[in-house]
Backbone as CSV, one residue per row, in Angstrom:
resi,resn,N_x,N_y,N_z,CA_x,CA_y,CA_z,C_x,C_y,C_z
1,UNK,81.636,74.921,-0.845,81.122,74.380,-2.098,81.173,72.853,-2.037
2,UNK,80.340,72.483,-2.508,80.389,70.672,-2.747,81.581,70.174,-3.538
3,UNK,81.888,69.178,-3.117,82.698,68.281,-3.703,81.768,67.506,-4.870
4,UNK,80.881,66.984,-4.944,80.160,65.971,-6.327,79.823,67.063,-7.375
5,UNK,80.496,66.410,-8.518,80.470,67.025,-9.707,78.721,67.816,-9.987
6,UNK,77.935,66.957,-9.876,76.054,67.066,-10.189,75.741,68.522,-8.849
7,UNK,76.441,68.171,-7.988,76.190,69.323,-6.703,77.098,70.372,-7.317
8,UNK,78.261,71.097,-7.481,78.246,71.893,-7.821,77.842,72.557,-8.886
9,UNK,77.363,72.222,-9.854,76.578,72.009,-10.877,74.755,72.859,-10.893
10,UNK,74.454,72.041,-9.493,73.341,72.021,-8.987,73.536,73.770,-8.574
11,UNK,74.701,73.903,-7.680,74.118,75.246,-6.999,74.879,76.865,-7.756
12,UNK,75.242,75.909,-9.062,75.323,77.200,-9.985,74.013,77.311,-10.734
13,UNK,73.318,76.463,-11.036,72.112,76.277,-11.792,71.038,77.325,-10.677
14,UNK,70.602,76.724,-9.239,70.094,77.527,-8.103,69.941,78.853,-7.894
15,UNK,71.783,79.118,-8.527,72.109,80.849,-8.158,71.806,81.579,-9.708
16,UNK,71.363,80.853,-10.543,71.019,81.659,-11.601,69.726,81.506,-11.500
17,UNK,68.686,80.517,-11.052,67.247,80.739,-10.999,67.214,81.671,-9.817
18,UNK,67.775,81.781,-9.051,67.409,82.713,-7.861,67.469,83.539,-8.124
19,UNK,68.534,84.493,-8.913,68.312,85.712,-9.331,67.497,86.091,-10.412
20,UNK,67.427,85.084,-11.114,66.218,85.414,-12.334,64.384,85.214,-11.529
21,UNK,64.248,84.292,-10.480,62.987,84.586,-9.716,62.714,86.183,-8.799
22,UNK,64.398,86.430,-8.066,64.030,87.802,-7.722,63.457,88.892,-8.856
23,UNK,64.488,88.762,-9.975,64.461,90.169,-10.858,62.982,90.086,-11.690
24,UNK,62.087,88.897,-11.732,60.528,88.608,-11.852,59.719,89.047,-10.885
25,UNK,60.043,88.372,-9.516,59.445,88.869,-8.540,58.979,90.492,-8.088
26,UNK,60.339,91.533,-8.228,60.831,92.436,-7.887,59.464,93.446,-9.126
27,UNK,59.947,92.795,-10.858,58.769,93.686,-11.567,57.081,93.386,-11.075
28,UNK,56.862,92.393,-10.626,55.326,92.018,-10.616,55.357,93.008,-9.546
29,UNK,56.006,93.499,-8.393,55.907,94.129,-7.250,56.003,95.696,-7.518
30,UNK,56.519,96.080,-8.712,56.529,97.493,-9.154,55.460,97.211,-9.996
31,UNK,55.037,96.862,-10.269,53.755,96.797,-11.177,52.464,96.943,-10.306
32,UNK,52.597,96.239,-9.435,51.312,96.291,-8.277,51.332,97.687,-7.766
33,UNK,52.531,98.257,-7.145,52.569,99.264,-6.474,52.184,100.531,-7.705
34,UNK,52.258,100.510,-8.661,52.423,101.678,-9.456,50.931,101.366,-9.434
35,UNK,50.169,100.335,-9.667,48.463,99.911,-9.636,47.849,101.015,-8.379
36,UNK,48.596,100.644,-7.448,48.016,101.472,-5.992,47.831,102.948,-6.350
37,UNK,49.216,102.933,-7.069,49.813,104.691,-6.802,48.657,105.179,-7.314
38,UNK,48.084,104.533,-8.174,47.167,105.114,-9.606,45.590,105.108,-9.334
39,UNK,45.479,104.266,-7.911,44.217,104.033,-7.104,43.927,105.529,-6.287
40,UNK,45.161,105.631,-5.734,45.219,106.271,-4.326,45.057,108.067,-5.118
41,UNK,45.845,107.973,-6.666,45.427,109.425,-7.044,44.157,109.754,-7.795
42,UNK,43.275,108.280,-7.871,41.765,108.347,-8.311,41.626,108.230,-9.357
43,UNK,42.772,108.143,-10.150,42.523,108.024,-12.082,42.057,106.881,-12.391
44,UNK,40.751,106.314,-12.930,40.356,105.440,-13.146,40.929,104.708,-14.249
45,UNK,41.011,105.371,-15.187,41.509,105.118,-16.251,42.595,104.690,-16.482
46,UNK,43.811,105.452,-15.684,45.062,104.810,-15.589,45.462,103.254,-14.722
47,UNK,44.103,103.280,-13.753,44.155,102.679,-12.874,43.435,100.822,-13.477
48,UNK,43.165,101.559,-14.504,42.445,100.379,-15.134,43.689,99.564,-15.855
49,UNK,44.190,100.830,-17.310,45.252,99.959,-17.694,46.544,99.248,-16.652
50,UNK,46.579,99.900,-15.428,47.810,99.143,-14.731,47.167,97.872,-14.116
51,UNK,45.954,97.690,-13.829,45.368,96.573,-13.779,45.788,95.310,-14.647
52,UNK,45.532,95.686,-15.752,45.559,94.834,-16.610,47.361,94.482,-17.004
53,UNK,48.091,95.709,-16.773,49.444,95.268,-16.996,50.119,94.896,-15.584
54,UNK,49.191,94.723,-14.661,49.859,94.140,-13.328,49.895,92.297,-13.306
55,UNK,47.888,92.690,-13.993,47.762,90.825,-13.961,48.106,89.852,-14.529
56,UNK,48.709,90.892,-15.933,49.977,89.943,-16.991,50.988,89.921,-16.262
57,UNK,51.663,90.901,-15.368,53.097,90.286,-15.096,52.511,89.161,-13.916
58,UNK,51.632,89.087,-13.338,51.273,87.447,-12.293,50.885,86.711,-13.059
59,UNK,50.233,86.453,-14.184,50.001,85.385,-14.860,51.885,85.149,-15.353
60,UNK,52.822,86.050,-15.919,53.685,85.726,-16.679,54.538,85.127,-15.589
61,UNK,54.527,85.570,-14.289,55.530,85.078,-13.377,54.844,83.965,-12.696
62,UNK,53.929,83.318,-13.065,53.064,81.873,-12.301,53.549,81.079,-13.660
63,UNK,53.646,81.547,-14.871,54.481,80.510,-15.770,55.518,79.842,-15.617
64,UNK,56.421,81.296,-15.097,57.824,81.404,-14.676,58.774,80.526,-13.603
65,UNK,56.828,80.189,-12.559,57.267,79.275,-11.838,57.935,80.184,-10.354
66,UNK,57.546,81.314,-10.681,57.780,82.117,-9.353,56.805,82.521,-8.456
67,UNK,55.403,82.580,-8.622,54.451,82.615,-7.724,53.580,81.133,-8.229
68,UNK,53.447,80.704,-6.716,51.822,79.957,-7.066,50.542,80.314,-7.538
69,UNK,50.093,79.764,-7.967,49.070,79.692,-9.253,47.955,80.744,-8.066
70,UNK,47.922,80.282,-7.100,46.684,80.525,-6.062,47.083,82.316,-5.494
71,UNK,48.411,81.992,-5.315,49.061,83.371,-4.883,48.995,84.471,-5.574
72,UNK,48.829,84.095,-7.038,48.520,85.137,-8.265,47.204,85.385,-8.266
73,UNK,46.424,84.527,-8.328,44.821,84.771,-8.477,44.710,85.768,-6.900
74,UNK,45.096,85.065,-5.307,44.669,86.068,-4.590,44.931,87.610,-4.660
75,UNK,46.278,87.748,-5.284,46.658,89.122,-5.633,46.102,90.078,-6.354
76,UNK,45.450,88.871,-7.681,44.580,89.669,-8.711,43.796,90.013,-7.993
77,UNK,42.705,89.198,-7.035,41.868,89.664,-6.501,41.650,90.480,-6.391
78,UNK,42.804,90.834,-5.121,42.638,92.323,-4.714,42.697,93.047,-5.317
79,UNK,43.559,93.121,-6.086,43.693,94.263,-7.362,42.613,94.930,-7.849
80,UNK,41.511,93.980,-7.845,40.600,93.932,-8.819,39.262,94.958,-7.744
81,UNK,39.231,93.842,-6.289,38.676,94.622,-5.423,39.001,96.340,-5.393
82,UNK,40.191,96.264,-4.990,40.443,97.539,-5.228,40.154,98.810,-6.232
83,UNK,40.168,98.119,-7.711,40.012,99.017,-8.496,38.602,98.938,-8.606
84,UNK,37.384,98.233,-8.303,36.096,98.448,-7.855,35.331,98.872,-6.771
85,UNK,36.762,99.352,-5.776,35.826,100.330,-4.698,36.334,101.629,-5.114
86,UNK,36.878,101.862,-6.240,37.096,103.102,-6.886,36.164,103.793,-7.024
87,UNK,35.550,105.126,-6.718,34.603,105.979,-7.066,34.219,105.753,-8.373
């Protein structure tokens, strides 16, 4: 651990954004995958609303400051690709 008051300070501040970026990270990633699950069993419908509740949790976690702005949009992308080569 550091000796300067501002440094230890610093890497308690670090270890609480780090776990609050994983436990963001971790839902946008169950959110995507449950998107797939819902591709891969053909329900359009379901496949639509997880769309839309996938691309709120990347817009909410590009607020958050846990994905780049660009990294969210390419993700939507696909998402989006995906749910338009849907039958």
């Amino acid at each position: 651990m550091a000796n300067i008051k501002s440094k230890q300070k610093r890497v308690l501040t670090n270890e609480k954004s780090r776990q609050r970026n994983k436990s963001v990270r971790s839902a946008v990633r169950t959110e995507i995958r449950k998107f797939h699950a819902a591709v891969e069993t053909g329900d359009k419908a379901a496949a639509e609303k997880q769309l839309r509740v996938a691309s709120r949790a990347l817009d909410k976690s590009v607020s958050k400051g846990v994905f780049h702005r660009n990294a969210a949009a390419n993700k939507k992308s696909g998402l989006a690709t995906a749910f338009n080569k849907m039958d």
